[in-house]
DRENDO-1510 file (C-alpha; in Angstrom, 1 decimal, always signed):
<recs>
REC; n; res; u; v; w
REC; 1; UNK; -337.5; -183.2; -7.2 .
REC; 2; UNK; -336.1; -186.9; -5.5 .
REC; 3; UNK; -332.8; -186.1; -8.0 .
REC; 4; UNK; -332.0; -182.9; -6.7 .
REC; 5; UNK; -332.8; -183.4; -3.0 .
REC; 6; UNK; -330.4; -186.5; -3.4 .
REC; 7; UNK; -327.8; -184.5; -5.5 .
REC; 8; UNK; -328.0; -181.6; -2.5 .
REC; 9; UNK; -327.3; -183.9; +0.4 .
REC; 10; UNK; -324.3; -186.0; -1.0 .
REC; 11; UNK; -322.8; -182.3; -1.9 .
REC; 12; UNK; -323.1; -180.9; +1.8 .
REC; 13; UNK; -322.1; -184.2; +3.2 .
REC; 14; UNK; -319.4; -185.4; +1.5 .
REC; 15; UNK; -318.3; -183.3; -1.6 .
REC; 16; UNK; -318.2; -179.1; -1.6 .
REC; 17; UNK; -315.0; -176.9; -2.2 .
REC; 18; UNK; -312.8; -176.4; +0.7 .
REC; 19; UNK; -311.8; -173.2; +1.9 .
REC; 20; UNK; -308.4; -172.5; +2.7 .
REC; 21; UNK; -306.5; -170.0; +4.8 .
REC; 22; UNK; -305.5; -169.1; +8.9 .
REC; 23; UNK; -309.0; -168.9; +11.2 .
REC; 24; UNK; -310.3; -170.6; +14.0 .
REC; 25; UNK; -314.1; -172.3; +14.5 .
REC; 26; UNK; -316.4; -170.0; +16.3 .
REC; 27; UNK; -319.5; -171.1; +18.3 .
REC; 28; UNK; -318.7; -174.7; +19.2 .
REC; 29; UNK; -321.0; -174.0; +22.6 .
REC; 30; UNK; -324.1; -173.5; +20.4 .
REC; 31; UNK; -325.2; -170.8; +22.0 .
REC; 32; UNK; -325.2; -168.7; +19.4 .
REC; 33; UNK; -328.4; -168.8; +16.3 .
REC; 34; UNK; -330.2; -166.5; +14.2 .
REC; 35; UNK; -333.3; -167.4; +12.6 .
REC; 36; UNK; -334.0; -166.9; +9.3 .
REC; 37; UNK; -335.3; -164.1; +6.8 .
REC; 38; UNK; -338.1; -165.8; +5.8 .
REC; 39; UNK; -338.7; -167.4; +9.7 .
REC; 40; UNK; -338.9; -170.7; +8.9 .
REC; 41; UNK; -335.4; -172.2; +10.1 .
REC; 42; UNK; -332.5; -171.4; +13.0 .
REC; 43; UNK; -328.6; -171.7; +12.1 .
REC; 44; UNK; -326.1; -171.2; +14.0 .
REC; 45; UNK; -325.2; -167.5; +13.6 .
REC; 46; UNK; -321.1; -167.8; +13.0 .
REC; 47; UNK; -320.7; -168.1; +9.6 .
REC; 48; UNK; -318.6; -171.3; +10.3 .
REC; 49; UNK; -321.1; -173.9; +11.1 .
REC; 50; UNK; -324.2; -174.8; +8.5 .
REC; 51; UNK; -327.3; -177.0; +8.0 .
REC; 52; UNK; -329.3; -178.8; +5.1 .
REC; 53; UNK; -331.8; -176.3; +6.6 .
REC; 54; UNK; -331.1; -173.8; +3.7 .
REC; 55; UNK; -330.3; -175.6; +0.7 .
REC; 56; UNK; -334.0; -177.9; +1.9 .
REC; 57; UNK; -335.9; -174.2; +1.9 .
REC; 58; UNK; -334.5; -173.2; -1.6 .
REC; 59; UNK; -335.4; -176.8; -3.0 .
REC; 60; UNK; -338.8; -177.6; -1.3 .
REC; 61; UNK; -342.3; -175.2; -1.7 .
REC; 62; UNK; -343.2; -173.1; +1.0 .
REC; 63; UNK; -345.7; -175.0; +2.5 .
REC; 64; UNK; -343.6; -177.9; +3.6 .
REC; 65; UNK; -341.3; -177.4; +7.4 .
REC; 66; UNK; -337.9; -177.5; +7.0 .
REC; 67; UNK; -336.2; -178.4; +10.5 .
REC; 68; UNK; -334.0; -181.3; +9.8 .
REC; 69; UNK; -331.7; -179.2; +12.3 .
REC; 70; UNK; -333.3; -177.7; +15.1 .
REC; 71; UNK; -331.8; -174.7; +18.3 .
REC; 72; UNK; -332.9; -176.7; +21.4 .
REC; 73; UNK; -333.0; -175.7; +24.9 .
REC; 74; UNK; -332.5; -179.3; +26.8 .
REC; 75; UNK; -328.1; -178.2; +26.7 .
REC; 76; UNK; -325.8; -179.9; +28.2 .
REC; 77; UNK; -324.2; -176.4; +29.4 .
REC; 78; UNK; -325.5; -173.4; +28.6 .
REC; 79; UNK; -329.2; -172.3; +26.9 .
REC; 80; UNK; -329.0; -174.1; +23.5 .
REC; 81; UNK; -328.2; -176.9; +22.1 .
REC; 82; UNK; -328.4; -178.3; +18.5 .
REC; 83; UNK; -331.1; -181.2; +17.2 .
REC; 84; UNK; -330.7; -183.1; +14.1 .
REC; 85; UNK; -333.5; -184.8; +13.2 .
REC; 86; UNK; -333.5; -187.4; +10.3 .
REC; 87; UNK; -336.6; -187.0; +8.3 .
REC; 88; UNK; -338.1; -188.4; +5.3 .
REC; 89; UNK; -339.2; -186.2; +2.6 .
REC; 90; UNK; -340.9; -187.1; -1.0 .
REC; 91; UNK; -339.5; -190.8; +0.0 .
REC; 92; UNK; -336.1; -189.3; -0.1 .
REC; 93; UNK; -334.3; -189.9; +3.4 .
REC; 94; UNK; -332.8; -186.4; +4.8 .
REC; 95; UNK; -330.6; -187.1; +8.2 .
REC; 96; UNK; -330.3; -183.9; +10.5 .
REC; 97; UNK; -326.6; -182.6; +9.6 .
REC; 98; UNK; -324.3; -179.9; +11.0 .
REC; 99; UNK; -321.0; -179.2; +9.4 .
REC; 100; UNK; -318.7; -176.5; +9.3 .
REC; 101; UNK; -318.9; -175.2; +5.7 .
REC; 102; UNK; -321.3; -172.5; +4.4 .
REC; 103; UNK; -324.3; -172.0; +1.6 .
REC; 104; UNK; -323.1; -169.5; -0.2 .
REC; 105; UNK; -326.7; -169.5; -2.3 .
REC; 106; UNK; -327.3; -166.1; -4.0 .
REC; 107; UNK; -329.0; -164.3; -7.2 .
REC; 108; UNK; -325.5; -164.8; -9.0 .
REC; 109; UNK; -325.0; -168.7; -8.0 .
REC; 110; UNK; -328.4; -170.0; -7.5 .
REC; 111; UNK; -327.8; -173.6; -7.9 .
REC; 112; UNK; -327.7; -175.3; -4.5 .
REC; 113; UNK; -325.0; -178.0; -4.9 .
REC; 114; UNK; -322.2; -175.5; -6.3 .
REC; 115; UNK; -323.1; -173.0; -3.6 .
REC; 116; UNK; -322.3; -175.3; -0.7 .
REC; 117; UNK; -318.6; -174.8; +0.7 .
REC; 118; UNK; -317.5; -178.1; +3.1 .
REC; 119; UNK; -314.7; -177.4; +5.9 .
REC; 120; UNK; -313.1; -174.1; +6.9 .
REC; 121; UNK; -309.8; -173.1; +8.0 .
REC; 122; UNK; -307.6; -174.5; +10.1 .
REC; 123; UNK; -304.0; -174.5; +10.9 .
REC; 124; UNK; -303.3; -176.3; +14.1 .
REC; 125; UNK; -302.9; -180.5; +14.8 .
REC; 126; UNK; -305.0; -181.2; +18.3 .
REC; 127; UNK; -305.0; -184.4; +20.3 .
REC; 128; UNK; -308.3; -184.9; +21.0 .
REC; 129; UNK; -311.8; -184.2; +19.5 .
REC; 130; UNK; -314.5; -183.9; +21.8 .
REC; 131; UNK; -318.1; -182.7; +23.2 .
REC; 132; UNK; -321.0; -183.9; +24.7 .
REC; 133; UNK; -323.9; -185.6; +22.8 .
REC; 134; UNK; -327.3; -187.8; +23.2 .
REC; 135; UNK; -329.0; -190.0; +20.7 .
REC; 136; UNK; -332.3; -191.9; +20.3 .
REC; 137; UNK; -331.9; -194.0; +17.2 .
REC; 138; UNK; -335.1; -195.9; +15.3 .
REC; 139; UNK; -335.3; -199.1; +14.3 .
REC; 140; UNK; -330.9; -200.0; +14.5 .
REC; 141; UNK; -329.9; -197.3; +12.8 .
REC; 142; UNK; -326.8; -195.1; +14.0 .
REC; 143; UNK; -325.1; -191.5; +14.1 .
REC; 144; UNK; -321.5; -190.2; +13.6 .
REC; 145; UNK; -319.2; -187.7; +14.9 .
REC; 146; UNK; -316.3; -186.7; +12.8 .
REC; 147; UNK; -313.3; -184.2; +12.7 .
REC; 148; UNK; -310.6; -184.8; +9.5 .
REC; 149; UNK; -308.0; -182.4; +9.3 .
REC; 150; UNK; -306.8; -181.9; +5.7 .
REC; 151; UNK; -304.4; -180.3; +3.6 .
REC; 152; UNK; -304.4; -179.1; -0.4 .
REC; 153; UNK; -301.4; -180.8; -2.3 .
REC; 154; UNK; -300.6; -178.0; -4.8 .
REC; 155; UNK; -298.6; -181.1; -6.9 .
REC; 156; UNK; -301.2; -183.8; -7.4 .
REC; 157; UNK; -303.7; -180.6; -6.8 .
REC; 158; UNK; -305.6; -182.8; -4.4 .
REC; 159; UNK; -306.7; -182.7; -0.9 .
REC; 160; UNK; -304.5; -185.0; +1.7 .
REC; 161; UNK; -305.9; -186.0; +4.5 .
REC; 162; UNK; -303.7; -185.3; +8.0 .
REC; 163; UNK; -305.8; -186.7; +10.8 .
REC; 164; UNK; -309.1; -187.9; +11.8 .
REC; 165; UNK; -311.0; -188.1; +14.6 .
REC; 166; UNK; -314.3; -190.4; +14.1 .
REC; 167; UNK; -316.8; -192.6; +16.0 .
REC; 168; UNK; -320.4; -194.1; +14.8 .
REC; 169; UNK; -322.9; -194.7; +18.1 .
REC; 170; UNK; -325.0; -197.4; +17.5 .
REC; 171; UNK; -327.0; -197.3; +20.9 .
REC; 172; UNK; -329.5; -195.1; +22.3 .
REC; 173; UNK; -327.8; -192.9; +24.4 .
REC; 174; UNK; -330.0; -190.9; +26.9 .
REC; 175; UNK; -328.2; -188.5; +29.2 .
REC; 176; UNK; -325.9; -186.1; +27.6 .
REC; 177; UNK; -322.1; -188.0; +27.3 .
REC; 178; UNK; -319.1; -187.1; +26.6 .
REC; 179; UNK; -317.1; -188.2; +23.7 .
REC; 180; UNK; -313.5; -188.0; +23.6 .
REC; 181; UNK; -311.8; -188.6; +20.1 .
REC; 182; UNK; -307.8; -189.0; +19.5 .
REC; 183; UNK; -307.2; -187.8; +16.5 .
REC; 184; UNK; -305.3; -190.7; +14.1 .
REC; 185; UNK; -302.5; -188.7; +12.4 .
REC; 186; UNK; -301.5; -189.7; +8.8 .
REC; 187; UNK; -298.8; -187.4; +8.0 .
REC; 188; UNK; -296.4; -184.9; +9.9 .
REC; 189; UNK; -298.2; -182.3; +7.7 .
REC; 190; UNK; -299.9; -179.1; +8.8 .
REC; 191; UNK; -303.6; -179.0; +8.6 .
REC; 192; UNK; -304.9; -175.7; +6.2 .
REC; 193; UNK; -308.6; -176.7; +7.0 .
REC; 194; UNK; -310.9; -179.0; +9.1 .
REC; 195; UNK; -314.0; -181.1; +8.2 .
REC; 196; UNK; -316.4; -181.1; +11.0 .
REC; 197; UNK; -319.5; -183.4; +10.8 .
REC; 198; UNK; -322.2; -184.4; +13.1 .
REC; 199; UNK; -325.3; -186.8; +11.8 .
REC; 200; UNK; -328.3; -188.3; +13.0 .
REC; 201; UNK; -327.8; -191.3; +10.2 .
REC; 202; UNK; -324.1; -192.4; +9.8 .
REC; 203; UNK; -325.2; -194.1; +6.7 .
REC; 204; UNK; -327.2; -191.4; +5.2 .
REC; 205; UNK; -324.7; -190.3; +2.4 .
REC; 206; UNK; -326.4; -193.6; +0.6 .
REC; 207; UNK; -329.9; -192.7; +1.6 .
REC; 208; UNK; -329.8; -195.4; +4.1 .
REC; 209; UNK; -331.2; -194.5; +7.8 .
REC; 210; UNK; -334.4; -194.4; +9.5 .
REC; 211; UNK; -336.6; -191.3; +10.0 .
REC; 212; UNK; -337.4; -190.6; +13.5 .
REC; 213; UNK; -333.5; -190.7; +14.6 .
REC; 214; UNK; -332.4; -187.6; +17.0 .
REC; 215; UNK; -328.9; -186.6; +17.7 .
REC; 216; UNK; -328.0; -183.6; +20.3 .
REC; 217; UNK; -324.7; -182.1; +20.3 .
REC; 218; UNK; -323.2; -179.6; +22.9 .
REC; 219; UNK; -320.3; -177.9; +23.7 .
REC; 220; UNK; -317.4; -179.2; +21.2 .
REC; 221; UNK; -314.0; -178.5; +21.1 .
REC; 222; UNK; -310.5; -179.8; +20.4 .
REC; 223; UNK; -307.9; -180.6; +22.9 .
REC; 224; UNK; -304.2; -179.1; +22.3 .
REC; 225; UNK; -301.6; -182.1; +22.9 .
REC; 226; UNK; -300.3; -180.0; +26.1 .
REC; 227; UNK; -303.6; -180.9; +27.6 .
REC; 228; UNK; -305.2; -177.2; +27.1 .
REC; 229; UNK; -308.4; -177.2; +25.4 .
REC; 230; UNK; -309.0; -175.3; +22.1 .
REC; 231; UNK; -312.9; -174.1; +22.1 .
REC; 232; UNK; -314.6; -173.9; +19.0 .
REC; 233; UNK; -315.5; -170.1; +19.8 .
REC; 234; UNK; -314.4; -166.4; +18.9 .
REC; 235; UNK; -310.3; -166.1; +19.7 .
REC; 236; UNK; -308.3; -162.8; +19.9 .
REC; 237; UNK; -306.7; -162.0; +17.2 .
REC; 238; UNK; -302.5; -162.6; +17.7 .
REC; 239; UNK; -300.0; -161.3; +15.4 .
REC; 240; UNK; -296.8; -162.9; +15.0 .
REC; 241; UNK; -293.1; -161.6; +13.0 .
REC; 242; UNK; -291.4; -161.9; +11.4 .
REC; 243; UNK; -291.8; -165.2; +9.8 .
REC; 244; UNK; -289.0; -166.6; +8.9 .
REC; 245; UNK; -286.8; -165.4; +12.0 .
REC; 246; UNK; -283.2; -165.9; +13.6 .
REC; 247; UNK; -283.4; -164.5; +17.0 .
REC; 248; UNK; -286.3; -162.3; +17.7 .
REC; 249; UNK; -289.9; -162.5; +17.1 .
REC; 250; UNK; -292.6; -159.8; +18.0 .
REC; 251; UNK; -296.1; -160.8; +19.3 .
REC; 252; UNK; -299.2; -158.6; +19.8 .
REC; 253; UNK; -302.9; -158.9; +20.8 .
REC; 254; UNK; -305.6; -157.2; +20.1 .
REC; 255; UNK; -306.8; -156.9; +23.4 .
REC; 256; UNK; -305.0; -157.6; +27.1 .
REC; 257; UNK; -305.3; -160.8; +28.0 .
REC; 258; UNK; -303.7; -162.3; +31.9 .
REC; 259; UNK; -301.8; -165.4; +32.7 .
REC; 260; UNK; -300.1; -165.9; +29.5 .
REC; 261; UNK; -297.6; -168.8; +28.5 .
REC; 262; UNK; -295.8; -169.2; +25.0 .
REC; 263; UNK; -294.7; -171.9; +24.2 .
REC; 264; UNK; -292.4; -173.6; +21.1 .
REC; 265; UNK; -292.2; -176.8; +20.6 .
REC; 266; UNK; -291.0; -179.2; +18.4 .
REC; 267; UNK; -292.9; -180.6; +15.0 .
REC; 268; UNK; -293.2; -183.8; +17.3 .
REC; 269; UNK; -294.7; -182.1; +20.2 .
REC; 270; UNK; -291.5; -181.4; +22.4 .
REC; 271; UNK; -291.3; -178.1; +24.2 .
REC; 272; UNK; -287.9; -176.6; +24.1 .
REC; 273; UNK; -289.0; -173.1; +25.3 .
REC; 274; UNK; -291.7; -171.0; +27.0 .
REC; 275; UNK; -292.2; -167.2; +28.4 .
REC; 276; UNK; -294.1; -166.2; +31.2 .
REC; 277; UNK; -296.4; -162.9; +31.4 .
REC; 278; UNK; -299.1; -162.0; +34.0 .
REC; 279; UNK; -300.5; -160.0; +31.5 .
REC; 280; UNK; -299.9; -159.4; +28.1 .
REC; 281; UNK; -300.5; -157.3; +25.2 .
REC; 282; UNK; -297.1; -157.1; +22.7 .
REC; 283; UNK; -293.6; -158.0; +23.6 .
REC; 284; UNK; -290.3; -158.6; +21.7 .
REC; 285; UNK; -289.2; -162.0; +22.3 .
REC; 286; UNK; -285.2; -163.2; +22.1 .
REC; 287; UNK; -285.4; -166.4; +21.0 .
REC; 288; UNK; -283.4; -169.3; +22.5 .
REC; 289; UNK; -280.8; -171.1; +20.0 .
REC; 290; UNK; -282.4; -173.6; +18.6 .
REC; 291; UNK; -281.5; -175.8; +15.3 .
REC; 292; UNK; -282.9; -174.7; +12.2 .
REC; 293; UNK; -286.4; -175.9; +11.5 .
REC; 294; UNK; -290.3; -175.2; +12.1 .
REC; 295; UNK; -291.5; -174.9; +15.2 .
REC; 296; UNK; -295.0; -174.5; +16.9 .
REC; 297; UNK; -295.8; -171.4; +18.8 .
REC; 298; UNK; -298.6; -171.6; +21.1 .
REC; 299; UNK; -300.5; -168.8; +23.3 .
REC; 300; UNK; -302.0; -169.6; +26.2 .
REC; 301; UNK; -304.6; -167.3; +28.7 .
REC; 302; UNK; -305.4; -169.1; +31.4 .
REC; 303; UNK; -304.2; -172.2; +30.5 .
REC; 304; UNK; -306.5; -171.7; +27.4 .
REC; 305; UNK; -305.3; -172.5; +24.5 .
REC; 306; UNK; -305.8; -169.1; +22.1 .
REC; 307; UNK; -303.4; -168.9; +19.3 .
REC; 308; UNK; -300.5; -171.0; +17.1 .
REC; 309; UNK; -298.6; -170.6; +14.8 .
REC; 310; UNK; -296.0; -172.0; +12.9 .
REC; 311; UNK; -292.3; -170.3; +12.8 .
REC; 312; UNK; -289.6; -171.3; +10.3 .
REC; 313; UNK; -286.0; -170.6; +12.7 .
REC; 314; UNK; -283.0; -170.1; +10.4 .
</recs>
């Protein structure tokens, strides 16, 4: 039992297969949960974000609570917010994790650690990682925060790391605080998927932490470089062609949205164009002349950031 508990946690931590293709991360208020069949465990209700919660109620008997990662009402904004509690079970330390990822556990893949998915899809470079989070540590121990940004190298077939946004709090911290992450960008690479992590033991991927520890976490997003924040929630769905282009690009929504602003910048951040529309639903766009290259498209509602994409101009 101690060697498969300890197999399951490094897996949802730190190893898992990435997934890999255009979405965005819903739910990053926490508002949203759903409890489970068997009523014994909330997750957040997305599909994006996951727990130990699941792969703990598949390894452990009935009789023992699972709640490493608990829905909370004392929320920085809103109704909920989420607990991670680090725990000790059968000697084997479990810290409170949430990550985006799932637990794809079923009849046809029952074995825990090759059900468990790490990251999800994600195509866009942010500034800034952010949120709002308490902790109440035991005995020196600590929690982190992390956002990496990667990208799969079909040559070495590896996964490159593009950016990461991290901090370890080693201090009780009482009242809800922000944090405010730059992200540290290695490469002028685009992103395919993002690693989000949030744990109540920083040093729990070697079993090393004290039960007792509580971390909340509320309301996280990512902050565009042109100062807009990108919520971790439901977006619209834009479509954008053709892609390549020369001169003229269509762009739809699927439903109206007010106050928009596209905007193209540069691979380095500089905007060489932008459209105005009080409201907008699909429009054919005539492209300045610009020199061949990629460019970043944004959409913007309300000076909320809602869609990008990435154009190749011939």
């Amino acid at each position: 039992m101690k060697t498969g508990l300890r197999v399951i946690f490094f897996s949802l931590v730190f190893l898992g297969i990435e997934l890999r293709s255009q979405n965005s991360l819903p739910n990053g208020s926490l508002e949203e949960w759903r409890r489970s069949a068997n009523n014994r465990y909330d997750e957040p209700s997305d599909g994006v974000w996951a727990t130990p919660n699941r792969a703990l109620d598949f390894a452990l008997p009935g009789n023992i609570p699972v709640a490493p990662v608990q829905k909370v009402d004392d929320a920085q904004d809103g109704q909920w917010a989420v607990l991670l509690h680090t725990s000790q079970i059968f000697g084997i330390l479990m810290p409170g994790t949430l990550f985006t990822g799932k637990f794809n556990l079923s009849v046809s893949n029952p074995d825990p650690v090759s059900a468990i998915q790490l990251g999800t899809p994600f195509d866009f470079r942010p500034s800034r990682f952010t949120g709002y989070f308490k902790y109440k540590p035991v005995l020196g121990d600590s929690c982190l925060m992390y956002a990496l940004l990667t990208r799969y190298n079909a040559q070495s077939k590896s996964t490159d790391t593009v950016g990461i946004a991290q901090q370890i709090i080693r201090q009780e911290v009482t009242e809800y605080t922000a944090f405010d992450l730059p992200f540290d960008y290695r490469s002028t690479d685009k992103p395919d998927s993002i690693r989000v992590v949030f744990t109540s033991s920083a040093n729990g991927n070697n079993l090393k932490g004290q039960p007792g520890s509580r971390m909340w976490v509320d309301n996280v997003a990512l902050l565009a470089p042109n100062g807009t924040v990108k919520l971790l929630m439901p977006e619209v769905k834009i479509n954008w062609g053709p892609n390549p282009t020369s001169k003229r690009l269509a762009i739809s929504s699927d439903s109206d949205l007010k106050s928009v602003q596209i905007r193209i910048t540069t691979l380095e951040g500089i905007l060489v164009s932008s459209f105005s529309f009080p409201v907008f639903h699909s429009q054919d766009l005539e492209l300045p002349d610009l020199t061949p290259g990629i460019y970043c498209l944004s959409l913007l509602s309300e000076n909320r950031l809602m869609a990008t994409e990435w154009i190749e101009i011939f």
